[in-house]
C-alpha positions as a Python dict, from the first residue, in 0.01 Angstrom:
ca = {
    (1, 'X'): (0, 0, 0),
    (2, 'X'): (63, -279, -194),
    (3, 'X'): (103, -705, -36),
    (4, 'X'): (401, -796, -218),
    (5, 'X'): (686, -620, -365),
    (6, 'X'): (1017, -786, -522),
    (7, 'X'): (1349, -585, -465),
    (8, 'X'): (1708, -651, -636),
    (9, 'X'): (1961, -491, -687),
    (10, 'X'): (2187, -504, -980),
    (11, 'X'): (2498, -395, -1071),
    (12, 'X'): (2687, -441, -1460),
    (13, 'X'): (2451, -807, -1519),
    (14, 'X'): (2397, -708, -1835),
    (15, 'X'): (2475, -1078, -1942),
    (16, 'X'): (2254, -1187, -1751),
    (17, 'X'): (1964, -921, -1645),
    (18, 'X'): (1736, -1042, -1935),
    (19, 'X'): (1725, -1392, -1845),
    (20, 'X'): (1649, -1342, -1478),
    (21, 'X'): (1332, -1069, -1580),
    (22, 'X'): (1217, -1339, -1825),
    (23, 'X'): (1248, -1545, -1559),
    (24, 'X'): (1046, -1326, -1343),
    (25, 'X'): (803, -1257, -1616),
    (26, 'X'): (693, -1641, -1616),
    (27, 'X'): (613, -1637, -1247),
    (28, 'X'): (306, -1857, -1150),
    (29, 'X'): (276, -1567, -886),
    (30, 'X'): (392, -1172, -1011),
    (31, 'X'): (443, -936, -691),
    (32, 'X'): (249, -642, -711),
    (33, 'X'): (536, -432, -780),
    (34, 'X'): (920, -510, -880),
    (35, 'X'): (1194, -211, -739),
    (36, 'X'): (1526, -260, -895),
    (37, 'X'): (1796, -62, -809),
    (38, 'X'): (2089, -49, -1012),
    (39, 'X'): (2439, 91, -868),
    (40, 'X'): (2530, 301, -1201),
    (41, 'X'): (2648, -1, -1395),
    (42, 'X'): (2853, 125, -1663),
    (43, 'X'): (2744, -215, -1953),
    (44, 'X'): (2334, -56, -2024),
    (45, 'X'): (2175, -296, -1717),
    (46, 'X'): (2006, 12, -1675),
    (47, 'X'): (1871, 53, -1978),
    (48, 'X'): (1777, -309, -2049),
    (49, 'X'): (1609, -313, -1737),
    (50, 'X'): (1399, 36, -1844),
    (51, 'X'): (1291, -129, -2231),
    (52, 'X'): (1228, -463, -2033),
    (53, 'X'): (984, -260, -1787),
    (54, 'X'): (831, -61, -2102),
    (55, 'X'): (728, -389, -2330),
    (56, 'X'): (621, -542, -1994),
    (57, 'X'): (386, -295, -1796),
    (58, 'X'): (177, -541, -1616),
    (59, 'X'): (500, -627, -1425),
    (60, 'X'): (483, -277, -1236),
    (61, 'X'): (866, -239, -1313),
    (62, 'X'): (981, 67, -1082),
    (63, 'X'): (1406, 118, -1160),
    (64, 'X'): (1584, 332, -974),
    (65, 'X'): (1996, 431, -950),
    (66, 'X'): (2211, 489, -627),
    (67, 'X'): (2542, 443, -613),
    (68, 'X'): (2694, 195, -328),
    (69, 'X'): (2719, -122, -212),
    (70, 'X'): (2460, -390, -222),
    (71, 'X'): (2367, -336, 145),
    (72, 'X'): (2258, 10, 60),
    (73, 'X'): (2126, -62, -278),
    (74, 'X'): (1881, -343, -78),
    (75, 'X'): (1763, -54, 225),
    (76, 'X'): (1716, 186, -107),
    (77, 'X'): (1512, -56, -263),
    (78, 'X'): (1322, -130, 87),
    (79, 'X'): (1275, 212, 113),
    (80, 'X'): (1109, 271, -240),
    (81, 'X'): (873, -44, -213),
    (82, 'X'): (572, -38, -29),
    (83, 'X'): (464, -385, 17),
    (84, 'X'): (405, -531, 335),
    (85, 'X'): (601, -809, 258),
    (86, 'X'): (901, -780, 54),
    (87, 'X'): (1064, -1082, -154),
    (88, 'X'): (1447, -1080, -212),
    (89, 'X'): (1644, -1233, -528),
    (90, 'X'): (1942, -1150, -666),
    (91, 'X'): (2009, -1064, -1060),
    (92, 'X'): (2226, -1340, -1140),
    (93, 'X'): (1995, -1593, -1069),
    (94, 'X'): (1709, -1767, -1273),
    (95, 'X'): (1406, -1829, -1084),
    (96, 'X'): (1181, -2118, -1112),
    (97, 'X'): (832, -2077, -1236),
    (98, 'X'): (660, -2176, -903),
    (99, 'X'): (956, -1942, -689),
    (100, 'X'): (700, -1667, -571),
    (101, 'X'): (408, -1869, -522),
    (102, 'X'): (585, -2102, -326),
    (103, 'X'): (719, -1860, -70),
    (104, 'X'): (387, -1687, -76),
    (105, 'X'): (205, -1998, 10),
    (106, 'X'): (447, -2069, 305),
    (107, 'X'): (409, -1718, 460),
    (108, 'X'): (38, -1745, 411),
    (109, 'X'): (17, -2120, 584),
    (110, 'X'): (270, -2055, 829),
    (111, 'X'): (216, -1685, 944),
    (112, 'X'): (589, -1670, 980),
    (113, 'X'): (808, -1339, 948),
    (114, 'X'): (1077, -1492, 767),
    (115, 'X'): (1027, -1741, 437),
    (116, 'X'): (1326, -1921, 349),
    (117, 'X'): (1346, -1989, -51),
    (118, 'X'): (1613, -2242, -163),
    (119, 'X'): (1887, -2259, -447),
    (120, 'X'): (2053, -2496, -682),
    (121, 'X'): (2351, -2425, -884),
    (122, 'X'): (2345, -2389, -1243),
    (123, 'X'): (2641, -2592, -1404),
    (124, 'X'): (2761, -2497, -1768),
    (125, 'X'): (3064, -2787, -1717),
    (126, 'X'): (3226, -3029, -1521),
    (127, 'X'): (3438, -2791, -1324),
    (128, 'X'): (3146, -2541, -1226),
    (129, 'X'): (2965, -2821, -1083),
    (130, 'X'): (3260, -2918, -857),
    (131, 'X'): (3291, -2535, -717),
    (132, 'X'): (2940, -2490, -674),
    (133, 'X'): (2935, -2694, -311),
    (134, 'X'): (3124, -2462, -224),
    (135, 'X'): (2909, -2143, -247),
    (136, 'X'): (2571, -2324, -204),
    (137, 'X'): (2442, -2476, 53),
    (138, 'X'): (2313, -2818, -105),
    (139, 'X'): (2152, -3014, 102),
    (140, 'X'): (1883, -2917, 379),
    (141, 'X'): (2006, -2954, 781),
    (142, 'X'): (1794, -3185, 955),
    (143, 'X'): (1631, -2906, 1116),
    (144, 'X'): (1554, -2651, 860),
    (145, 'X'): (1502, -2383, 1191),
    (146, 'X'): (1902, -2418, 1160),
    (147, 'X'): (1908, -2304, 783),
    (148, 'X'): (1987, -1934, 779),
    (149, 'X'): (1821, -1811, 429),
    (150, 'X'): (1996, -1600, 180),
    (151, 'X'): (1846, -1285, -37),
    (152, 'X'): (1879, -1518, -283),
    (153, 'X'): (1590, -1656, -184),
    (154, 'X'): (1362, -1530, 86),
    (155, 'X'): (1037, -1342, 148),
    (156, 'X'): (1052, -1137, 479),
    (157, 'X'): (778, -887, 640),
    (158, 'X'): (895, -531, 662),
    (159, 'X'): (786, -502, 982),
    (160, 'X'): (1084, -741, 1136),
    (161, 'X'): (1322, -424, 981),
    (162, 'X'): (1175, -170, 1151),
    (163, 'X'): (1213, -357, 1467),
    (164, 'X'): (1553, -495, 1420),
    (165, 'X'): (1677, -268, 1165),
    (166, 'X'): (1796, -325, 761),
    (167, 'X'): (2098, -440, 606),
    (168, 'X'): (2459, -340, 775),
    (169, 'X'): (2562, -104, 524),
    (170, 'X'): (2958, -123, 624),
    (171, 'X'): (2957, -476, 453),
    (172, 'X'): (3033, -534, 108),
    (173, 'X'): (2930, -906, 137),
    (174, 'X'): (2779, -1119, 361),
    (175, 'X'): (2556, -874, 467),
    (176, 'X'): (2246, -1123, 440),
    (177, 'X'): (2399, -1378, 679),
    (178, 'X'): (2457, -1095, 911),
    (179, 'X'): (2101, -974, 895),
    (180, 'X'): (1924, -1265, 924),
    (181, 'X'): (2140, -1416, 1174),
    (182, 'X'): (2047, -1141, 1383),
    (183, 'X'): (1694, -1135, 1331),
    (184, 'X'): (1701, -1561, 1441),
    (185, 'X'): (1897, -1451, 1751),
    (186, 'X'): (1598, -1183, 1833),
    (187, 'X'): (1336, -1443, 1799),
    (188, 'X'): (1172, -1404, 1459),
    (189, 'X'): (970, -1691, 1337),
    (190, 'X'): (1117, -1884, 1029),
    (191, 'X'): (972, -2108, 780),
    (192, 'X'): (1093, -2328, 515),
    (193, 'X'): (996, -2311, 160),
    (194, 'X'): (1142, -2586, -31),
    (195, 'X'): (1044, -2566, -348),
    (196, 'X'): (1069, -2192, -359),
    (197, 'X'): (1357, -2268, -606),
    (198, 'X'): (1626, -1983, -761),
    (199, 'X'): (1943, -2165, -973),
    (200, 'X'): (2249, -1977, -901),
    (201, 'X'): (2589, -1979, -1173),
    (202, 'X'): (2911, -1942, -952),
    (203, 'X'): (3258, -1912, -1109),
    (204, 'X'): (3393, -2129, -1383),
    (205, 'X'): (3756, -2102, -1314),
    (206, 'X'): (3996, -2151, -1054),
    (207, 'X'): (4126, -1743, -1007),
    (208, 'X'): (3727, -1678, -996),
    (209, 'X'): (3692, -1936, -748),
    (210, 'X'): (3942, -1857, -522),
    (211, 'X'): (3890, -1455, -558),
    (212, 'X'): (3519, -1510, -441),
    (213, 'X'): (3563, -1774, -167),
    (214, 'X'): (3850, -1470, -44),
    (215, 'X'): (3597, -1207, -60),
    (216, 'X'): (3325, -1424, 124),
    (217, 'X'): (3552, -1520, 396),
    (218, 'X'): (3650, -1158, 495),
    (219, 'X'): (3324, -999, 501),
    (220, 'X'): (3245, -1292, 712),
    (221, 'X'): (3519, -1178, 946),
    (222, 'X'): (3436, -767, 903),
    (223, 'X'): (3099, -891, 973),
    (224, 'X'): (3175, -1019, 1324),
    (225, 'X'): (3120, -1351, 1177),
    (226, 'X'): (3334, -1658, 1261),
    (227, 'X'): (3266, -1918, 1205),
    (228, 'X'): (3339, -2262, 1364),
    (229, 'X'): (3432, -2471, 1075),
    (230, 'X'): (3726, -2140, 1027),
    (231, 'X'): (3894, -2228, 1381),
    (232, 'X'): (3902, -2586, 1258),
    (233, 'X'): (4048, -2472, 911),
    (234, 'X'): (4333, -2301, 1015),
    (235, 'X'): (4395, -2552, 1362),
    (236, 'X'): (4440, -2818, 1116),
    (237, 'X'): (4693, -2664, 911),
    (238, 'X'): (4877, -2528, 1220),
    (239, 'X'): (4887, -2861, 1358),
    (240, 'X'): (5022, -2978, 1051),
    (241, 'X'): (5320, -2760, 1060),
    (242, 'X'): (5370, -2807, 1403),
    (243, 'X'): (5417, -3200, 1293),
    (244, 'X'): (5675, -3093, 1036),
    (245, 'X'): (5874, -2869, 1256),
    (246, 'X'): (5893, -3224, 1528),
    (247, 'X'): (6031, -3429, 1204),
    (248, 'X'): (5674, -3664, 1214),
    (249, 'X'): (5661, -3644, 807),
    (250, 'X'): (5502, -3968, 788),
    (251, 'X'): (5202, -3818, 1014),
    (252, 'X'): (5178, -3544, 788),
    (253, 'X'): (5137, -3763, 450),
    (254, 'X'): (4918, -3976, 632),
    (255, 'X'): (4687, -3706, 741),
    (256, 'X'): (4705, -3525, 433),
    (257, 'X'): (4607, -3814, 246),
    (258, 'X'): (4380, -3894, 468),
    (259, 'X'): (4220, -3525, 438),
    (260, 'X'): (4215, -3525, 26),
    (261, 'X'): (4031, -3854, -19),
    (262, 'X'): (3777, -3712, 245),
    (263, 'X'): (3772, -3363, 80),
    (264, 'X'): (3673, -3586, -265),
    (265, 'X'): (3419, -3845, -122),
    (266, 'X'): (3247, -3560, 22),
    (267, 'X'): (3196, -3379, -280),
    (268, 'X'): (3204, -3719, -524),
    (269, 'X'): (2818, -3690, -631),
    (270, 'X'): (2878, -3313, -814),
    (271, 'X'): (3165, -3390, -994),
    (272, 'X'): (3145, -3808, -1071),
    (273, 'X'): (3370, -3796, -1346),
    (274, 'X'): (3609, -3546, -1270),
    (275, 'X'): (3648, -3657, -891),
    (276, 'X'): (3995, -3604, -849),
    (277, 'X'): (3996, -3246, -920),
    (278, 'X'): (3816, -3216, -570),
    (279, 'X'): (4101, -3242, -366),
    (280, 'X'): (4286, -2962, -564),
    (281, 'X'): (3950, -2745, -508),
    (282, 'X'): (3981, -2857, -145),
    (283, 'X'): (4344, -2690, -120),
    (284, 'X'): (4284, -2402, -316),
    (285, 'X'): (3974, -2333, -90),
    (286, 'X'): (4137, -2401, 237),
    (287, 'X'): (4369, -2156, 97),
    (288, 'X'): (4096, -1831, 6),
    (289, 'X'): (3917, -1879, 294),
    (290, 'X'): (4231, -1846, 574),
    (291, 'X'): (4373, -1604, 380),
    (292, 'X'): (4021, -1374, 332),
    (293, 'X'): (3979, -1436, 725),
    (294, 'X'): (4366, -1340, 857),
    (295, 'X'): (4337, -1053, 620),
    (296, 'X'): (4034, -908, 788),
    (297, 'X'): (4132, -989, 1124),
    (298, 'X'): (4161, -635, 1225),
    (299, 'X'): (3830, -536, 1164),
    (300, 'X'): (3684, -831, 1373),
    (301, 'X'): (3482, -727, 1622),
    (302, 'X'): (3211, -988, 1780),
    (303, 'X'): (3202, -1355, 1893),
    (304, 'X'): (3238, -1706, 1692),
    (305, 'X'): (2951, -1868, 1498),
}
Protein backbone atom coordinates (compact mmCIF):
# COMPACT_ATOMS: atom_id res chain seq x y z
CA UNK A 1 0.00 0.00 0.00
CA UNK A 2 1.26 3.02 -1.10
CA UNK A 3 1.35 6.88 1.34
CA UNK A 4 0.11 9.09 -1.22
CA UNK A 5 -1.96 8.78 -4.23
CA UNK A 6 -3.38 11.78 -6.50
CA UNK A 7 -6.94 11.19 -8.03
CA UNK A 8 -8.80 13.41 -10.84
CA UNK A 9 -11.05 12.99 -12.84
CA UNK A 10 -11.36 14.36 -16.27
CA UNK A 11 -13.73 14.69 -18.70
CA UNK A 12 -13.16 16.32 -22.69
CA UNK A 13 -9.90 18.80 -21.09
CA UNK A 14 -8.13 18.06 -23.85
CA UNK A 15 -7.18 21.87 -24.01
CA UNK A 16 -6.04 21.77 -21.10
CA UNK A 17 -4.98 18.07 -19.74
CA UNK A 18 -1.31 18.63 -20.87
CA UNK A 19 -0.69 21.67 -19.02
CA UNK A 20 -2.07 20.48 -15.71
CA UNK A 21 0.25 16.87 -16.02
CA UNK A 22 3.20 19.16 -16.82
CA UNK A 23 2.18 20.85 -14.08
CA UNK A 24 2.09 17.80 -12.01
CA UNK A 25 5.27 16.54 -13.50
CA UNK A 26 7.25 19.61 -11.89
CA UNK A 27 6.01 18.83 -8.41
CA UNK A 28 8.63 19.51 -5.61
CA UNK A 29 6.72 16.43 -4.09
CA UNK A 30 5.28 13.44 -6.82
CA UNK A 31 2.57 11.10 -5.01
CA UNK A 32 3.41 7.68 -5.22
CA UNK A 33 0.84 6.97 -7.68
CA UNK A 34 -1.55 9.31 -9.95
CA UNK A 35 -5.34 7.50 -10.81
CA UNK A 36 -7.11 9.43 -13.43
CA UNK A 37 -10.30 8.59 -14.44
CA UNK A 38 -11.68 9.86 -17.47
CA UNK A 39 -15.66 9.79 -18.17
CA UNK A 40 -15.31 8.62 -22.01
CA UNK A 41 -14.42 12.08 -23.29
CA UNK A 42 -15.08 12.05 -26.82
CA UNK A 43 -11.75 15.07 -27.82
CA UNK A 44 -8.51 12.09 -27.13
CA UNK A 45 -8.10 13.30 -23.12
CA UNK A 46 -7.81 9.76 -22.94
CA UNK A 47 -5.28 9.23 -25.07
CA UNK A 48 -3.13 12.24 -24.19
CA UNK A 49 -3.35 11.24 -20.81
CA UNK A 50 -2.08 7.37 -21.85
CA UNK A 51 1.23 8.91 -24.19
CA UNK A 52 1.68 11.47 -21.24
CA UNK A 53 1.83 8.36 -18.69
CA UNK A 54 4.12 6.33 -21.32
CA UNK A 55 7.04 9.18 -21.84
CA UNK A 56 6.63 9.76 -18.06
CA UNK A 57 6.84 6.35 -16.10
CA UNK A 58 8.32 7.55 -12.93
CA UNK A 59 4.97 9.38 -12.44
CA UNK A 60 3.16 5.90 -11.79
CA UNK A 61 0.32 7.15 -14.21
CA UNK A 62 -2.65 4.54 -13.64
CA UNK A 63 -5.86 5.83 -16.29
CA UNK A 64 -8.86 4.36 -16.10
CA UNK A 65 -12.61 5.04 -17.97
CA UNK A 66 -16.17 4.97 -16.31
CA UNK A 67 -18.79 6.67 -17.48
CA UNK A 68 -20.78 9.19 -14.97
CA UNK A 69 -20.68 12.05 -13.14
CA UNK A 70 -17.75 13.49 -11.31
CA UNK A 71 -19.02 12.19 -7.95
CA UNK A 72 -18.68 8.70 -9.24
CA UNK A 73 -15.69 9.25 -11.34
CA UNK A 74 -13.92 10.61 -7.74
CA UNK A 75 -15.32 7.15 -5.51
CA UNK A 76 -13.93 5.17 -8.85
CA UNK A 77 -10.79 6.77 -8.58
CA UNK A 78 -10.82 6.28 -4.56
CA UNK A 79 -11.54 2.94 -5.15
CA UNK A 80 -8.56 2.17 -7.63
CA UNK A 81 -5.89 4.09 -5.44
CA UNK A 82 -4.39 2.63 -2.59
CA UNK A 83 -2.77 5.31 -0.71
CA UNK A 84 -3.49 6.04 2.69
CA UNK A 85 -3.91 9.43 2.02
CA UNK A 86 -5.39 10.59 -1.10
CA UNK A 87 -4.79 14.23 -2.68
CA UNK A 88 -7.61 15.78 -4.83
CA UNK A 89 -7.18 18.33 -7.92
CA UNK A 90 -9.13 18.91 -10.62
CA UNK A 91 -7.91 18.86 -14.52
CA UNK A 92 -8.49 22.33 -15.32
CA UNK A 93 -6.25 23.63 -12.97
CA UNK A 94 -2.40 24.35 -12.96
CA UNK A 95 -0.72 23.49 -9.87
CA UNK A 96 2.07 25.28 -8.28
CA UNK A 97 5.42 23.69 -7.95
CA UNK A 98 5.40 23.51 -4.08
CA UNK A 99 1.24 22.29 -4.22
CA UNK A 100 1.94 18.63 -2.93
CA UNK A 101 4.64 19.27 -0.66
CA UNK A 102 2.87 21.85 0.94
CA UNK A 103 -0.21 19.87 1.84
CA UNK A 104 2.03 16.99 2.69
CA UNK A 105 3.95 19.01 5.13
CA UNK A 106 0.68 20.26 6.82
CA UNK A 107 -0.79 16.72 7.26
CA UNK A 108 2.55 15.57 8.52
CA UNK A 109 2.90 18.71 11.20
CA UNK A 110 -0.58 18.81 12.00
CA UNK A 111 -1.78 15.08 12.12
CA UNK A 112 -5.04 16.37 10.77
CA UNK A 113 -7.60 14.25 8.58
CA UNK A 114 -8.43 16.93 6.33
CA UNK A 115 -5.63 19.38 4.47
CA UNK A 116 -7.11 22.31 2.97
CA UNK A 117 -5.04 23.49 -0.32
CA UNK A 118 -5.93 26.98 -1.67
CA UNK A 119 -6.66 28.54 -5.22
CA UNK A 120 -6.14 31.63 -7.24
CA UNK A 121 -7.73 32.41 -10.46
CA UNK A 122 -5.96 32.47 -13.59
CA UNK A 123 -6.97 35.69 -15.64
CA UNK A 124 -6.36 35.73 -19.54
CA UNK A 125 -8.26 39.50 -19.54
CA UNK A 126 -9.89 42.11 -17.85
CA UNK A 127 -13.29 40.54 -17.79
CA UNK A 128 -12.12 36.99 -16.45
CA UNK A 129 -10.59 38.66 -13.61
CA UNK A 130 -13.86 40.43 -12.67
CA UNK A 131 -15.91 36.90 -12.75
CA UNK A 132 -13.40 35.06 -11.00
CA UNK A 133 -14.63 36.46 -7.28
CA UNK A 134 -17.27 34.99 -8.04
CA UNK A 135 -16.30 31.26 -8.26
CA UNK A 136 -13.26 31.53 -5.90
CA UNK A 137 -13.10 32.11 -2.70
CA UNK A 138 -10.27 34.91 -2.48
CA UNK A 139 -9.46 35.81 0.56
CA UNK A 140 -8.96 33.55 3.79
CA UNK A 141 -11.90 33.89 6.79
CA UNK A 142 -10.41 34.95 9.88
CA UNK A 143 -10.70 31.58 11.12
CA UNK A 144 -9.49 29.25 8.51
CA UNK A 145 -11.51 26.21 10.77
CA UNK A 146 -14.50 28.13 8.88
CA UNK A 147 -12.96 27.57 5.30
CA UNK A 148 -14.63 24.51 3.83
CA UNK A 149 -11.85 23.16 1.20
CA UNK A 150 -12.60 22.21 -2.30
CA UNK A 151 -11.17 19.01 -4.45
CA UNK A 152 -9.53 21.56 -5.99
CA UNK A 153 -7.29 21.57 -3.49
CA UNK A 154 -7.17 19.20 -0.58
CA UNK A 155 -5.38 16.13 0.78
CA UNK A 156 -7.76 13.93 2.93
CA UNK A 157 -7.07 10.38 4.74
CA UNK A 158 -9.13 7.57 3.37
CA UNK A 159 -9.96 6.49 6.48
CA UNK A 160 -12.50 9.66 7.22
CA UNK A 161 -14.54 7.89 3.93
CA UNK A 162 -14.93 4.79 5.26
CA UNK A 163 -16.31 6.27 8.34
CA UNK A 164 -18.44 8.92 6.89
CA UNK A 165 -18.80 7.64 3.51
CA UNK A 166 -17.55 9.11 -0.28
CA UNK A 167 -18.89 11.53 -2.56
CA UNK A 168 -22.96 11.84 -2.97
CA UNK A 169 -23.19 10.39 -6.25
CA UNK A 170 -26.87 12.00 -7.04
CA UNK A 171 -24.99 15.42 -7.45
CA UNK A 172 -23.69 16.65 -10.55
CA UNK A 173 -21.94 19.60 -8.75
CA UNK A 174 -21.25 20.69 -5.56
CA UNK A 175 -20.68 17.45 -4.42
CA UNK A 176 -17.31 18.54 -2.58
CA UNK A 177 -19.04 21.18 -0.44
CA UNK A 178 -21.50 18.55 0.44
CA UNK A 179 -18.87 16.07 1.48
CA UNK A 180 -16.75 17.99 3.35
CA UNK A 181 -19.35 19.92 5.00
CA UNK A 182 -20.44 16.80 6.37
CA UNK A 183 -17.33 15.42 7.43
CA UNK A 184 -16.73 19.19 9.60
CA UNK A 185 -20.22 18.59 11.07
CA UNK A 186 -18.96 14.87 12.26
CA UNK A 187 -15.92 16.26 13.87
CA UNK A 188 -12.97 15.67 11.56
CA UNK A 189 -9.89 17.64 12.24
CA UNK A 190 -8.97 20.34 9.56
CA UNK A 191 -5.89 22.11 8.73
CA UNK A 192 -4.91 24.91 6.60
CA UNK A 193 -2.35 24.80 3.94
CA UNK A 194 -1.79 28.10 2.50
CA UNK A 195 0.56 27.92 0.16
CA UNK A 196 -0.65 24.61 -1.15
CA UNK A 197 -1.52 26.73 -4.27
CA UNK A 198 -3.72 25.38 -7.59
CA UNK A 199 -4.71 28.53 -10.23
CA UNK A 200 -8.09 27.94 -11.49
CA UNK A 201 -9.47 29.61 -15.26
CA UNK A 202 -13.31 30.28 -14.87
CA UNK A 203 -15.41 31.56 -17.79
CA UNK A 204 -14.50 34.39 -20.06
CA UNK A 205 -17.88 35.49 -21.13
CA UNK A 206 -21.01 36.57 -19.79
CA UNK A 207 -23.46 33.30 -21.16
CA UNK A 208 -20.47 31.13 -19.54
CA UNK A 209 -20.71 33.05 -16.52
CA UNK A 210 -24.12 33.04 -15.90
CA UNK A 211 -24.64 29.22 -17.17
CA UNK A 212 -22.07 28.11 -14.42
CA UNK A 213 -23.07 30.37 -11.49
CA UNK A 214 -26.89 28.58 -12.58
CA UNK A 215 -25.51 25.21 -12.40
CA UNK A 216 -23.62 25.89 -9.02
CA UNK A 217 -26.57 27.34 -7.39
CA UNK A 218 -28.90 24.31 -8.05
CA UNK A 219 -26.73 21.57 -7.06
CA UNK A 220 -26.34 23.68 -4.06
CA UNK A 221 -30.07 23.44 -3.58
CA UNK A 222 -30.35 19.42 -4.81
CA UNK A 223 -27.61 19.13 -2.40
CA UNK A 224 -29.65 20.18 0.65
CA UNK A 225 -27.52 23.17 0.62
CA UNK A 226 -28.81 26.71 1.33
CA UNK A 227 -27.24 28.88 1.91
CA UNK A 228 -27.67 32.11 3.97
CA UNK A 229 -26.36 34.73 1.73
CA UNK A 230 -29.44 32.93 -0.93
CA UNK A 231 -32.36 33.97 1.63
CA UNK A 232 -30.78 37.41 1.61
CA UNK A 233 -30.53 37.36 -2.31
CA UNK A 234 -33.86 36.79 -3.16
CA UNK A 235 -35.41 38.91 0.28
CA UNK A 236 -33.78 41.80 -1.23
CA UNK A 237 -35.23 41.64 -4.52
CA UNK A 238 -38.67 40.76 -3.08
CA UNK A 239 -38.51 43.67 -0.95
CA UNK A 240 -37.72 45.63 -3.81
CA UNK A 241 -40.81 44.81 -5.66
CA UNK A 242 -42.82 45.02 -2.81
CA UNK A 243 -41.53 48.92 -2.79
CA UNK A 244 -42.63 49.26 -6.40
CA UNK A 245 -45.99 47.73 -6.05
CA UNK A 246 -46.53 50.72 -2.76
CA UNK A 247 -45.42 53.53 -5.51
CA UNK A 248 -41.90 54.25 -3.19
CA UNK A 249 -39.78 54.50 -6.66
CA UNK A 250 -37.48 56.86 -5.17
CA UNK A 251 -36.61 54.04 -2.40
CA UNK A 252 -36.05 51.71 -5.04
CA UNK A 253 -33.37 53.96 -7.09
CA UNK A 254 -31.91 54.82 -3.97
CA UNK A 255 -31.36 51.32 -2.84
CA UNK A 256 -30.45 50.11 -6.08
CA UNK A 257 -27.88 52.59 -6.40
CA UNK A 258 -26.94 52.16 -3.30
CA UNK A 259 -26.53 48.20 -3.95
CA UNK A 260 -24.40 48.67 -7.45
CA UNK A 261 -21.74 51.00 -6.06
CA UNK A 262 -21.42 48.39 -3.14
CA UNK A 263 -21.53 45.39 -5.57
CA UNK A 264 -18.34 47.45 -7.41
CA UNK A 265 -16.26 48.64 -4.34
CA UNK A 266 -16.41 45.19 -3.22
CA UNK A 267 -14.96 43.69 -6.11
CA UNK A 268 -12.82 47.12 -7.21
CA UNK A 269 -9.22 45.47 -6.55
CA UNK A 270 -9.86 42.48 -9.49
CA UNK A 271 -11.05 44.53 -12.02
CA UNK A 272 -9.31 48.36 -11.36
CA UNK A 273 -9.77 49.46 -14.71
CA UNK A 274 -12.81 48.03 -15.83
CA UNK A 275 -14.74 48.74 -12.43
CA UNK A 276 -17.93 49.57 -13.73
CA UNK A 277 -18.59 46.39 -15.40
CA UNK A 278 -19.00 45.00 -11.73
CA UNK A 279 -22.28 46.11 -11.14
CA UNK A 280 -23.57 44.51 -14.45
CA UNK A 281 -21.73 41.16 -13.17
CA UNK A 282 -23.51 41.86 -9.88
CA UNK A 283 -27.07 41.73 -11.73
CA UNK A 284 -26.40 39.11 -14.00
CA UNK A 285 -25.23 36.99 -10.94
CA UNK A 286 -28.02 37.87 -8.65
CA UNK A 287 -29.89 36.70 -11.58
CA UNK A 288 -28.13 32.78 -12.14
CA UNK A 289 -28.01 32.17 -8.77
CA UNK A 290 -32.07 32.77 -7.84
CA UNK A 291 -32.92 31.35 -10.82
CA UNK A 292 -30.47 27.93 -10.40
CA UNK A 293 -31.95 27.86 -6.68
CA UNK A 294 -36.04 28.35 -7.50
CA UNK A 295 -35.42 25.90 -10.25
CA UNK A 296 -34.23 23.18 -7.94
CA UNK A 297 -36.50 23.91 -5.26
CA UNK A 298 -38.26 20.68 -5.57
CA UNK A 299 -35.53 18.55 -4.97
CA UNK A 300 -34.57 20.41 -1.68
CA UNK A 301 -34.50 18.37 1.01
CA UNK A 302 -32.35 19.50 4.29
CA UNK A 303 -31.81 22.67 6.38
CA UNK A 304 -30.10 26.26 5.56
CA UNK A 305 -26.31 26.84 5.62
Amino acid sequence: MYSLSLVITVFNEADNIVAFLNSYARQTLLADECVVVDAFSIDGTYDLVADFAKQNPHLHIKLHSLAGNRAMGRNFAISQATGVYLAMTDAGCILDANWLEQLWQVQEASHAEVVSGFFQGMKQNALQEAMTPYFLQLALPANPQDFVPTTRSVLLDRRVLVKFGTFNEKLILSEDYELFRRLKQGGVTFAMARQAVVYWQGPDNYQEFIKKLAAFATSDVEAGIWRAKVSLLFARYILAFVLLLLGLYEMVIFFAIMYLFWSAYKHRKHLPSWWWQLPLLQLLADVAVMWGSFRALPKFKTRAL
